[in-house]
C-alpha positions in Angstrom: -2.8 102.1 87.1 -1.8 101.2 83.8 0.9 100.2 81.9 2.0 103.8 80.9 0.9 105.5 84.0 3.8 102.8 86.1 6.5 104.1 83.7 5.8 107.8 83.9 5.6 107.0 88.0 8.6 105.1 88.2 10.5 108.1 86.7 8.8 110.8 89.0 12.3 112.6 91.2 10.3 112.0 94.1 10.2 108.4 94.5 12.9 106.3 96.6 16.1 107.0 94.9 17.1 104.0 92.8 21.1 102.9 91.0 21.0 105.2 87.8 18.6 107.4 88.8 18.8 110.7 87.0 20.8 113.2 88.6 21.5 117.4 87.4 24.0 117.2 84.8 26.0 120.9 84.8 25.9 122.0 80.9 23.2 119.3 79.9 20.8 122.5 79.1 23.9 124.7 78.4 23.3 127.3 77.3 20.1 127.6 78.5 17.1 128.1 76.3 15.2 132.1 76.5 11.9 131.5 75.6 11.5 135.4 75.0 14.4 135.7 72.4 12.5 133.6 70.0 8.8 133.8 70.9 8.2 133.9 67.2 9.7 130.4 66.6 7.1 129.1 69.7 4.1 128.6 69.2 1.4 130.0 72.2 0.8 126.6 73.3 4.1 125.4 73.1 5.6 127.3 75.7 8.3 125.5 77.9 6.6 124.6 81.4 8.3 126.6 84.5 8.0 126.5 88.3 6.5 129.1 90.6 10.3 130.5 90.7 10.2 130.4 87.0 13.1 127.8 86.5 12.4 125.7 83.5 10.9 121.9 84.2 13.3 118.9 84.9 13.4 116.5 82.5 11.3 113.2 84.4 12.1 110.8 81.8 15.3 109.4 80.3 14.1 110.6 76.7 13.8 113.6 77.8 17.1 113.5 79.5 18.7 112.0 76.7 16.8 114.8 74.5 18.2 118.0 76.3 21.8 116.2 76.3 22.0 115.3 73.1 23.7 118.2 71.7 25.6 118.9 74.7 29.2 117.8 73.1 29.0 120.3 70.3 27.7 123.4 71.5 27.0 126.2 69.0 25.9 129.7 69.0 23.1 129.2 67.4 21.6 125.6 69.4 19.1 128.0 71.2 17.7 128.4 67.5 17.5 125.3 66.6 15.9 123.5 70.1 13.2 126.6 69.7 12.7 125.4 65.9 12.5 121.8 67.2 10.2 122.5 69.5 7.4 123.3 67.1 4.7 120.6 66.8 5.1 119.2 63.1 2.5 117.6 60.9 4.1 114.1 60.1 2.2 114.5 56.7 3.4 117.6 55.5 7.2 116.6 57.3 7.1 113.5 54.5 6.0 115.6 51.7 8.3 118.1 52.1 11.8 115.5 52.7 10.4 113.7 49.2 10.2 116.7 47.4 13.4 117.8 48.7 14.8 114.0 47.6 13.5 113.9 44.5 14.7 117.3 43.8 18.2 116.6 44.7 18.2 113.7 42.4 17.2 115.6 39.6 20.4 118.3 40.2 22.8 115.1 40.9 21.6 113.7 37.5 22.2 117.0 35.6 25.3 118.1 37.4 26.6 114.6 36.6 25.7 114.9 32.5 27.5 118.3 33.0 30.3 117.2 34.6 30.7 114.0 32.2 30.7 116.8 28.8 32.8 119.3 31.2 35.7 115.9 31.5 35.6 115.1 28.5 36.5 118.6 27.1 39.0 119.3 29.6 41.1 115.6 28.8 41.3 117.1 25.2 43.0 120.8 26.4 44.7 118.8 29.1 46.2 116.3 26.3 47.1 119.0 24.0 48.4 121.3 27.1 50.9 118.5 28.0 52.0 117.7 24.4 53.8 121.2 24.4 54.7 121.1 27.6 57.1 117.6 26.6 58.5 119.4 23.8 58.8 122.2 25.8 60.8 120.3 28.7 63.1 118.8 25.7 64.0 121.8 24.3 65.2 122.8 27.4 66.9 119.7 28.1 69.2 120.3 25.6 70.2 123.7 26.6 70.2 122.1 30.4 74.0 121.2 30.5 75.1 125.4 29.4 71.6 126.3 31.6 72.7 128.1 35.1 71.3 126.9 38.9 68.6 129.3 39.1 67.2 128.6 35.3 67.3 124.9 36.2 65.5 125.7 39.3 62.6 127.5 37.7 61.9 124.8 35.1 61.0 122.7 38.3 58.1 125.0 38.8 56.6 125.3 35.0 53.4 126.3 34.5 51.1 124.2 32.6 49.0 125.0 29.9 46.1 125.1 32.2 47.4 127.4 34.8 48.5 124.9 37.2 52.3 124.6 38.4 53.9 121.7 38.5 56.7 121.9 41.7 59.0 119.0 39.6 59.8 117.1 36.4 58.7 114.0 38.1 55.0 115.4 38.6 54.4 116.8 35.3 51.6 114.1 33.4 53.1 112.1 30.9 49.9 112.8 28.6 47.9 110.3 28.5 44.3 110.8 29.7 44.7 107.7 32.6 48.1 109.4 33.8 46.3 113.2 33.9 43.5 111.7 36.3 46.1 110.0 38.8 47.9 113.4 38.6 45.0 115.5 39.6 43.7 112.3 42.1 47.6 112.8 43.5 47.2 116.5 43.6 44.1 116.9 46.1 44.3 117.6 49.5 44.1 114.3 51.9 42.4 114.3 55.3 44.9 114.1 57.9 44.2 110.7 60.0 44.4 110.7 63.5 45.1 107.0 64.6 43.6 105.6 67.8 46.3 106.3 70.0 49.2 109.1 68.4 47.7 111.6 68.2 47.2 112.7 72.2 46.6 116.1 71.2 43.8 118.3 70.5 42.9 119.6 67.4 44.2 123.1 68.1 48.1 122.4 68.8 50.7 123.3 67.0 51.4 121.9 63.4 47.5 121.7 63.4 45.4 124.7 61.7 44.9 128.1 63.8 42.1 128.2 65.6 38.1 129.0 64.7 36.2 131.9 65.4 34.0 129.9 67.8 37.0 128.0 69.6 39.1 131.7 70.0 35.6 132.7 71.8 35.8 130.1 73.9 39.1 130.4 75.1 38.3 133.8 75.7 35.6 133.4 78.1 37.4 130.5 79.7 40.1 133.3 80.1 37.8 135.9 81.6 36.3 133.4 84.3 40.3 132.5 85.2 41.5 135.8 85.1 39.1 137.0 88.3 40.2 137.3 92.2 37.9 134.4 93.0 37.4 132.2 90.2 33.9 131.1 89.7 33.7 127.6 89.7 29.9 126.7 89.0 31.0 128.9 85.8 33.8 127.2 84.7 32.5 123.6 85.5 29.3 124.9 82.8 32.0 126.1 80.6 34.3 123.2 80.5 31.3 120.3 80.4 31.2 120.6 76.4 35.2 120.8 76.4 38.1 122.7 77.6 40.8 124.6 75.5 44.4 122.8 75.3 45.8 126.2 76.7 44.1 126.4 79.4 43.4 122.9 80.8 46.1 122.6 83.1 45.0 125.3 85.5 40.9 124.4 85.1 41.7 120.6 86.2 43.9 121.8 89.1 40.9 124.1 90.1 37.9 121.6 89.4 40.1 118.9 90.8 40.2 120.7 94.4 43.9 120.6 94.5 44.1 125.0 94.1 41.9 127.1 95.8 39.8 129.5 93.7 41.4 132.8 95.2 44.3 133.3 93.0 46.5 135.2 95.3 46.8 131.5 97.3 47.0 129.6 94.5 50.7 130.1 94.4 51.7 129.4 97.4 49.5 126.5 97.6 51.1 124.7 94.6 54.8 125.2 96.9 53.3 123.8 100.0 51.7 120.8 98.1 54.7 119.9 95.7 56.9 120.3 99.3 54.5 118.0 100.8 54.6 115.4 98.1 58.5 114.8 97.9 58.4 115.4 101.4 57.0 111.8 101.4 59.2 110.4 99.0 62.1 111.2 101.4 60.5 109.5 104.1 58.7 106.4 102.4 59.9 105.7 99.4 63.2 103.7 100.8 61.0 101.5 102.0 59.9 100.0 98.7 62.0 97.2 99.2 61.3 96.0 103.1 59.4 93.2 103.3 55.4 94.4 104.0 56.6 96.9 101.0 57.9 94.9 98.2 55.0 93.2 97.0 53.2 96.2 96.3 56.1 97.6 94.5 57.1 94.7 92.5 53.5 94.9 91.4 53.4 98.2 90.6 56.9 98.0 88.6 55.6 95.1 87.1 52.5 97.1 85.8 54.2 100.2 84.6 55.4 98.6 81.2 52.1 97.7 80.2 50.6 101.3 81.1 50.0 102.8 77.3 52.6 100.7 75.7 52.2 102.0 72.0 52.9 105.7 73.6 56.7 106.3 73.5 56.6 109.0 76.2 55.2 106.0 78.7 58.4 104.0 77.4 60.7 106.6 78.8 62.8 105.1 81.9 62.5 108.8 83.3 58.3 109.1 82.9 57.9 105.1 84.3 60.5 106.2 87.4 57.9 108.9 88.2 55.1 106.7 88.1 56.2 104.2 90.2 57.0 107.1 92.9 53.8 108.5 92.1 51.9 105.0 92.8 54.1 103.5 95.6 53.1 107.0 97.5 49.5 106.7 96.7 49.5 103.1 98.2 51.2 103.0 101.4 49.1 106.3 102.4 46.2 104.3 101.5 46.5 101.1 103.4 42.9 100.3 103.0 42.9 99.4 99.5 46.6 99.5 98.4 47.7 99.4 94.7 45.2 97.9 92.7 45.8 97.0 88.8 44.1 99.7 87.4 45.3 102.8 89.0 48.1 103.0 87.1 45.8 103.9 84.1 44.4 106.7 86.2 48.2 108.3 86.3 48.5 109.3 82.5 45.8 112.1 81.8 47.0 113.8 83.8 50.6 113.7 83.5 50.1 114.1 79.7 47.9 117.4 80.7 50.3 119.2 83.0 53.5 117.8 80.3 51.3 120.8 77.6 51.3 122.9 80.2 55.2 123.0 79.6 55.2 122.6 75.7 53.5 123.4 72.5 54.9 120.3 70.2 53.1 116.7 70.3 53.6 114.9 73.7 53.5 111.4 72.5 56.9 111.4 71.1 58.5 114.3 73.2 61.5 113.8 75.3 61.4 114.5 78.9 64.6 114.7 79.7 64.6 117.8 77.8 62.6 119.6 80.6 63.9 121.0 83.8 64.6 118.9 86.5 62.4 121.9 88.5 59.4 121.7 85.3 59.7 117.6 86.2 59.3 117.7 90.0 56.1 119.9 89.3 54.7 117.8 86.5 54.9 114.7 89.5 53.4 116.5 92.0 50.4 117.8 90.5 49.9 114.3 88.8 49.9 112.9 92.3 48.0 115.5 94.1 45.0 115.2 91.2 45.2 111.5 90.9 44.5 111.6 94.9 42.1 113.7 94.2 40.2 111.7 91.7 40.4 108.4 94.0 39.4 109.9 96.9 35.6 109.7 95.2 36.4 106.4 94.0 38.3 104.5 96.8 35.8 101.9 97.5 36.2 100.6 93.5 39.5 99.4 95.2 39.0 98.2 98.5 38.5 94.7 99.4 36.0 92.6 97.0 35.8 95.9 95.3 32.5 96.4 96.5 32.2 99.8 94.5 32.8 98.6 91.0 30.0 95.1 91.9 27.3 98.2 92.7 28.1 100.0 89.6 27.7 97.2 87.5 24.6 96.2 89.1 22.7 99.9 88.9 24.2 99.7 84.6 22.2 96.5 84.8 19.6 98.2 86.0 19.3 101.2 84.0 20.2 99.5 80.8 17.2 97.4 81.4 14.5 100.3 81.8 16.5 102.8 78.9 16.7 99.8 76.3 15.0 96.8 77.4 15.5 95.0 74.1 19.1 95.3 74.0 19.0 94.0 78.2 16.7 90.9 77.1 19.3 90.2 74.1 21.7 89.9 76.8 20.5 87.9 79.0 19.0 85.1 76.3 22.6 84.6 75.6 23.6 84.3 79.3 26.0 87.9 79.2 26.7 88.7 82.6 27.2 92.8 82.7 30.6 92.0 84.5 32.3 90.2 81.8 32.4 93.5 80.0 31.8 96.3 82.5 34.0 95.4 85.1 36.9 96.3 83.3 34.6 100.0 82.3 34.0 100.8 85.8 37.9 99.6 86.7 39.7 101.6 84.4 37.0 104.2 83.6 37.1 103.5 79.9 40.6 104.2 79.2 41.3 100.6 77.9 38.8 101.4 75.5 39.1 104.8 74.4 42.3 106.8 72.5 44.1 108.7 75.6 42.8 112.3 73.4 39.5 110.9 73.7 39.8 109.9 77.2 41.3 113.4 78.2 38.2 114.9 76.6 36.0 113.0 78.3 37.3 114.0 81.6 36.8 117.7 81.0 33.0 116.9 81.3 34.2 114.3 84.4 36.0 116.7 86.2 32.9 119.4 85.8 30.5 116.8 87.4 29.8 117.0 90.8 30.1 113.1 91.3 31.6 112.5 87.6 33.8 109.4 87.5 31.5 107.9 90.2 28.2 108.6 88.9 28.1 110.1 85.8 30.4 107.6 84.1 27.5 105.4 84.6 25.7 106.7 82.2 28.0 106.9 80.0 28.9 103.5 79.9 25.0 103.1 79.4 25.3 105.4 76.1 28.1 103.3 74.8 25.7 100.0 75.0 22.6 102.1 73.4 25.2 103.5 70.4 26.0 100.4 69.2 22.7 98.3 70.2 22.3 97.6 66.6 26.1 95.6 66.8 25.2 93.9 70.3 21.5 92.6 68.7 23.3 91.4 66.0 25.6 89.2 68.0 24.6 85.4 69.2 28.5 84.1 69.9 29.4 86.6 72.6 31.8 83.6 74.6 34.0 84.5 71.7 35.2 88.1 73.3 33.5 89.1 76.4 34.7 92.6 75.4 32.9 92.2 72.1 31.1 95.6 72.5 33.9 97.4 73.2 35.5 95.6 70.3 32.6 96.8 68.4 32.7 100.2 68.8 36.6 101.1 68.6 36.0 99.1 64.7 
């Protein structure tokens, strides 16, 4: 068989199943493409291939994988539209005609709007200079009736209008009159982007102090809302909903659910969150005491030890009340899991979703927020959920902490081996410069990425974890796969990778 005919076979779903092998992604074809709504965008021969039971084909190949998922984190009312118009066979010819007539068109309007713009300056420094010559001897005219002038006159000179129209809110703002002083004026005038450093800002874009929400996120809240509002919520609906993102508002309750902590009947959820939350201090009464007997105190001194250095440029993480919980939270986890113990590493695993269940309490920004502010009642429940959901989340993921760690070593192996058959060129680079997979992605599959990534970004990312079957076991592996083809034009450029073994992830967070 040839060449081509080996790769086609070696993607086929019914061969031996192999590390990395595709698996269903929920919300990779969300929402899911109607032929017959735009059967005059597809052409006759063009039409999607289906099964006997009419389900649209799997994709057999990681292009095509990688195709249908591409738009998966930005999900738009009108995507259907635009795969339809994609899926239209193109002349290449007519493709390159079109895009330089479209270039060479939008060069001709840059040129002219810039001539335009260049007369339009010009003319406007002139009113501007004349503008702001009466406005100086208007401001010292009334500087000299200033000392008999009353409060409120005073206060409306601060808010003069210039000769353009434009109000100036002090003295100190109005230009001086020159034409280099108007242009830092107006440069000082426009509106700035607001910056969102790596690690402050913990929030999403829709909290408070932020602006109101779109049309398309209010929809989404809404149908989140409709699903969560039922008798029995739907969860195969919810985890398609919450795989391109889940609403600030109403994360809380969709982790709890997708997590397996609460039921999906909503008359038991209540009494479910009492039993657990009983349950959990229940074992702080009978284990945590021990933290300092002898086949205890190792594990604790660790874990205090580690708490510290969990988030360290977060002030909430620096509160003696949030590390307290933590090291209840972990000592627990560890001595009713005897079989792999604390392990550096889970204590990262802790802060989603503490910071999560904290919104549930609050509208203001979390990363500076005082705890001791909130009930002692609002604290207890923040703890136990954490725990619970933590559990949760290593239960799928216990054997990356065992002994040897024998989880993380097969992860790394099957990233090995996908990398090498998605981007062989990046994989050969790799190894002619003798970088082993585990000098970087041990510390990936460890920490699942939250050494690398902003805790917003990381809290984002687990929406479309916690709506995959196997998410932080499986599916993370192909994300960490996507982070090494994203940058695969930094990693070929590389030769002195002893420097950093980390120099990808170094990479991509410049």
């Amino acid at each position: 068989m040839s060449t081509d005919g080996n790769k086609k076979q070696f993607w086929k779903r019914n061969t031996a199943k192999v590390p990395g092998s595709i698996q269903h992604v929920y919300g990779a074809q969300h929402p899911p493409f109607d032929p017959l709504l735009h059967a005059n965008l597809i052409k006759a021969g063009n039409k999607p291939q289906t099964t006997p039971g009419g389900k649209p084909k799997k994709a057999t190949t990681f292009q095509e994988f990688e195709s249908i998922t591409s738009d998966a984190w930005d999900v738009g009312d009108d995507d259907d539209e635009l795969l339809a118009m994609a899926a239209q066979n193109l002349n290449i010819e007519v493709v390159m005609e079109t895009a330089n007539k479209v270039i060479e068109n939008h060069s001709k309007q840059q040129e002219k709007q810039r001539q335009d713009d260049a007369g339009a300056s010009e003319l406007e420094e002139r009113e501007e200079e004349d503008a702001n010559e009466e406005e100086v001897e208007e401001e010292e005219e009334q500087g000299e009736e200033g000392e008999e002038s009353t409060p409120e006159v005073s206060f409306a000179s601060e808010s003069s209008p210039l000769g353009d129209g434009r109000l100036v809110k002090s003295l100190s703002e109005a230009p001086i009159g020159s034409p280099k002083d108007v242009s830092l004026h107006r440069q000082q005038s426009l509106p700035h982007r607001p910056t969102i450093p790596m690690v402050a800002r913990i929030a999403d874009q829709n909290t408070s102090g932020t602006p109101a929400m779109t049309e398309r996120e209010a929809s989404r809240l809404d149908k989140f809302r409709q699903v969560l509002a039922g008798p029995n919520t739907d969860l195969e609906e919810l985890r398609k909903l919450s795989w391109s993102g889940i609403p600030r508002q109403v994360r809380p309750i969709t982790w709890k659910l997708l997590s397996g902590y609460l039921p999906a009947n909503t008359e038991r959820r209540e009494s479910t969150l009492q039993r657990k939350r009983q349950e959990y201090f229940g074992f702080i009464e009978q284990y945590y005491d021990s933290r300092n007997d002898e086949h205890h105190q190792d594990t604790y001194r660790q874990i205090h030890i580690d708490i510290p250095r969990t988030n360290p440029l977060i002030p909430l993480f620096q509160q003696a009340s949030v590390q307290e919980i933590f090291e209840r939270i972990l000592f627990i986890w560890a001595i009713r899991h005897p079989a792999s113990g604390y392990v550096q590493g889970i204590n990262d695993l802790v802060t989603p979703f503490f910071v999560v269940y904290v919104f549930e309490y609050i509208k203001e920004e979390v990363e500076n927020f005082d705890v001791s502010s909130l009930q002692e009642e609002t604290l207890r429940n923040i703890e136990a959920d954490s725990f619970w959901c933590m559990s949760k989340l290593l239960d799928g993921i216990q054997d990356n902490y065992t002994f040897a760690q024998p989880g993380i070593q097969r992860k790394v192996k099957a990233l090995e081996e996908l990398v090498s058959r998605i981007d062989e060129t990046v994989h050969v680079h790799m190894q002619q410069y003798e970088v082993e997979y585990l000098q970087f992605a041990f510390r990936w599959m460890n920490n699942l990425l939250m050494r690398e990534l902003p805790l917003r970004c990381t809290i984002r990312l687990w929406d479309t974890y916690q709506a995959e079957p196997e998410g932080f076991s499986h599916f993370h592996l192909y994300v960490c796969a996507a982070f090494l083809v994203r940058w695969r034009k930094e990693i070929l450029d590389e030769r002195d990778f002893q420097v950093d073994s980390n120099q990808v992830v170094e990479t991509s967070q410049g």
